[in-house]
C-alpha positions as CSV (number, residue, x, y, z in Angstrom):
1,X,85.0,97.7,127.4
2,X,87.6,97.9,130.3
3,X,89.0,101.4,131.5
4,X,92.5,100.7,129.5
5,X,90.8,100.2,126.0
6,X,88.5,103.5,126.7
7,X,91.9,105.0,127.5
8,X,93.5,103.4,124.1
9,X,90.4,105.3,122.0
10,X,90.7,108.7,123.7
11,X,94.3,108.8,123.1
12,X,93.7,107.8,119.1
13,X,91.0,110.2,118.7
14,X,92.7,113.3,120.1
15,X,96.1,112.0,118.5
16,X,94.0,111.9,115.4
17,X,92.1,114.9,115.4
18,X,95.8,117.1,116.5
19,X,97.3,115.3,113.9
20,X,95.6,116.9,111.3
21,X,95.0,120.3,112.8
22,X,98.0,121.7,114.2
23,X,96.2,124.6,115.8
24,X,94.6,121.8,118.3
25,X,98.0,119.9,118.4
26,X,99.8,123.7,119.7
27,X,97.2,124.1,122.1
28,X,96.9,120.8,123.8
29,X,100.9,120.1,123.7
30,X,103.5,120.1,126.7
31,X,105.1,123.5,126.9
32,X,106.6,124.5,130.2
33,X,106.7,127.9,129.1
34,X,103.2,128.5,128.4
35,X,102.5,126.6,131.8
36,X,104.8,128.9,133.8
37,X,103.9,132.4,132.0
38,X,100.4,131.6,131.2
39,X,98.9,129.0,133.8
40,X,97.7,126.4,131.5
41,X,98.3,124.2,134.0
42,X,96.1,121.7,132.2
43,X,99.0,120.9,129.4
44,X,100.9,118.5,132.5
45,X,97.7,116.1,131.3
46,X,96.5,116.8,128.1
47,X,99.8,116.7,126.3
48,X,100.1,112.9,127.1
49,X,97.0,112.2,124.4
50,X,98.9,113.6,121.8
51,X,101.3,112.2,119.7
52,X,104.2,113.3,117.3
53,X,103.0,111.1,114.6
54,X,101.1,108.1,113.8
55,X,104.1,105.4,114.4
56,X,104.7,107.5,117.8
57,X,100.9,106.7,118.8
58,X,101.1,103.3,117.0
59,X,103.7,102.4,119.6
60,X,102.4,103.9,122.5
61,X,99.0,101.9,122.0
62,X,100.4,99.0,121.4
63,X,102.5,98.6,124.5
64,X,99.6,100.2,127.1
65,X,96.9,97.9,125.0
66,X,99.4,94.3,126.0
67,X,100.4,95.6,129.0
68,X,97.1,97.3,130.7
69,X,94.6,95.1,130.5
70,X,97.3,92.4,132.9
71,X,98.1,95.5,134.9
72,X,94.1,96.2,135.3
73,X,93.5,92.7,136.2
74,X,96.6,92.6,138.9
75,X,94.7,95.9,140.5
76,X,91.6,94.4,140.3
77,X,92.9,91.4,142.3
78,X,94.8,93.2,144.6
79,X,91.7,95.9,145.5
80,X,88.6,95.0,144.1
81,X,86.2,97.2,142.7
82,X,88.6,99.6,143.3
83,X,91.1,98.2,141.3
84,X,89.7,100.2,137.9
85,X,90.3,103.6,139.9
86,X,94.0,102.2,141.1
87,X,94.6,101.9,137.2
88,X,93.8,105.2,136.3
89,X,95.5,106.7,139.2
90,X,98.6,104.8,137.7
91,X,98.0,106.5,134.1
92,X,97.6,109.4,135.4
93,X,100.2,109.7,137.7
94,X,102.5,108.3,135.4
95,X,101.8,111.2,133.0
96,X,102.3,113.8,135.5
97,X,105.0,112.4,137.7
98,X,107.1,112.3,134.2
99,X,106.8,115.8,133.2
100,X,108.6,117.1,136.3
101,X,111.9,116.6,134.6
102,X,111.1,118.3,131.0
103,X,108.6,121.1,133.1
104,X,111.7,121.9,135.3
105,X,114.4,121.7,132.5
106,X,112.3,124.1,129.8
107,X,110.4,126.6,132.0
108,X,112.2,129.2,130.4
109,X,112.1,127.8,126.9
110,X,109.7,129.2,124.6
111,X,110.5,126.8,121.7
112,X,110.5,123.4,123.6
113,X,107.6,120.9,122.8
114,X,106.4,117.6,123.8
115,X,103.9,115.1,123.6
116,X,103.2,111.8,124.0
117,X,101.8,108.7,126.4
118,X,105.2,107.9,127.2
119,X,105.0,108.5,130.5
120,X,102.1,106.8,131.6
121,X,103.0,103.8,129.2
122,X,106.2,103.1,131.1
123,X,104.4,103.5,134.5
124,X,102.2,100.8,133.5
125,X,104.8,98.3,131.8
126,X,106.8,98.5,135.0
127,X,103.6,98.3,137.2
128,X,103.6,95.1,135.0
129,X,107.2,93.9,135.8
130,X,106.8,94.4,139.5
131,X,103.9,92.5,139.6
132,X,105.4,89.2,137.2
133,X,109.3,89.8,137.5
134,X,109.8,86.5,135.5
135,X,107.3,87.2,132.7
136,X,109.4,87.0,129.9
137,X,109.9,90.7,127.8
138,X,111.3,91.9,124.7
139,X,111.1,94.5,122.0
140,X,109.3,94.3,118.9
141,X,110.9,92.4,116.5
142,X,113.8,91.1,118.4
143,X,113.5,87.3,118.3
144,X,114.3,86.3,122.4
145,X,113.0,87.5,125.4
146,X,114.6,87.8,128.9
147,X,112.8,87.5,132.2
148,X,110.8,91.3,133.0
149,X,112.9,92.1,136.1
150,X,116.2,91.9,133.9
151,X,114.4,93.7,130.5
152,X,113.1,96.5,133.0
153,X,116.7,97.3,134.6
154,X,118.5,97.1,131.3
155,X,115.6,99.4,129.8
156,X,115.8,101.8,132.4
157,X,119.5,102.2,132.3
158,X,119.1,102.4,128.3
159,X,116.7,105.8,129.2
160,X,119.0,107.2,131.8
161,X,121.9,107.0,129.8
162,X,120.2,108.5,126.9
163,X,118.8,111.3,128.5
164,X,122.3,112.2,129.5
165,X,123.8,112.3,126.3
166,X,120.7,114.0,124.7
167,X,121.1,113.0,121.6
168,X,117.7,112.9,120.2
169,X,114.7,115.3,120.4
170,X,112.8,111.9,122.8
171,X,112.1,113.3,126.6
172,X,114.0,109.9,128.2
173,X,113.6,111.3,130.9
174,X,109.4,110.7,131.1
175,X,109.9,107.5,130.2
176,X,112.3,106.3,133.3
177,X,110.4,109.0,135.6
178,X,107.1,107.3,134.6
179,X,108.7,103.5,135.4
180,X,109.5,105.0,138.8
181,X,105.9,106.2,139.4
182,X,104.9,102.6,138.2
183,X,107.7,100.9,140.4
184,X,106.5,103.2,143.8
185,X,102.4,102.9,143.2
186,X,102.7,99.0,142.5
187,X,104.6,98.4,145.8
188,X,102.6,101.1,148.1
189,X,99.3,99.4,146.5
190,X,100.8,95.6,147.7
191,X,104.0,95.7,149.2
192,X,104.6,91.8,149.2
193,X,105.3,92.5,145.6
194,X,108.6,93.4,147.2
């Protein structure tokens, strides 16, 4: 079993198990507040196993499951035996290096919330588009794809620009701060993907 289906079951067994305790689901959640008054530092990581619902974590799983193992095998090409560690440096770094927006925008707000692999998911699906630009991408669904490279700019100006009109209760923000972790630890791992 590689390191990215192990992470795929943690992530449905907490999601599942908060899911249907919501005392769990409060405690293991994303709240800046609690971080900042409180020091439960350890909410930057375990948030990220959580999910909102099941078609949140259905999601999620999906894309990291299609997109990981590829990412895992680049690594392990690139590095070796050390490739597997690489990966979950990525994941994890994705999850933390996306909460910096929603830790520094809510640190005074008891009532915000969030949860979700979102993070770490985009840092790994644009790890994937720096290493095969002209793998051809999509969303579900949608019957044409377009080369990664061009699916990965559009997406991230899709995030930006919906962060900025806020119009939704999704943290856009993690999702194009964890592509730019992905983008940076792809290119410092082999910079002739440049």
């Amino acid at each position: 079993m590689s390191i990215n289906t192990i992470l795929v079951v943690i992530n449905v067994v907490v999601s599942l198990i908060a899911l249907n305790n919501r005392d769990t689901f409060y405690k293991l959640d994303f709240q800046p507040y609690m971080i900042q008054r409180k020091n439960e530092w350890f909410r930057f990581i375990t948030h990220a196993f959580v999910h909102a619902d099941y078609m949140h974590l259905a999601v999620n799983m999906y894309v990291l499951y299609y997109f990981g193992d590829a990412v895992l095998s680049g690594f392990s090409f690139i590095a070796g035996a050390q490739g597997v560690l690489y990966y979950v440096l990525l994941y994890l770094g994705g999850i933390l290096f996306s909460t910096i927006p929603g830790y520094a925008r809510h640190r005074d707000n008891y009532n915000y919330h969030g949860v979700g692999a979102s993070g770490a998911v985009s840092a790994v699906v644009y790890s994937f588009i720096v290493m095969a630009p002209f793998a051809p991408m999509g969303l579900l669904f949608i019957p044409f794809r377009i080369d990664a490279w061009i699916f990965g700019i559009l997406y991230f100006a899709f995030e930006v620009y919906s962060d900025r009109n806020r119009r939704s209760n999704i943290a856009h923000s993690a999702h194009y701060f964890g592509a730019a972790f992905g983008v940076l630890m792809t290119i410092l791992l082999n910079p002739d993907y440049i």
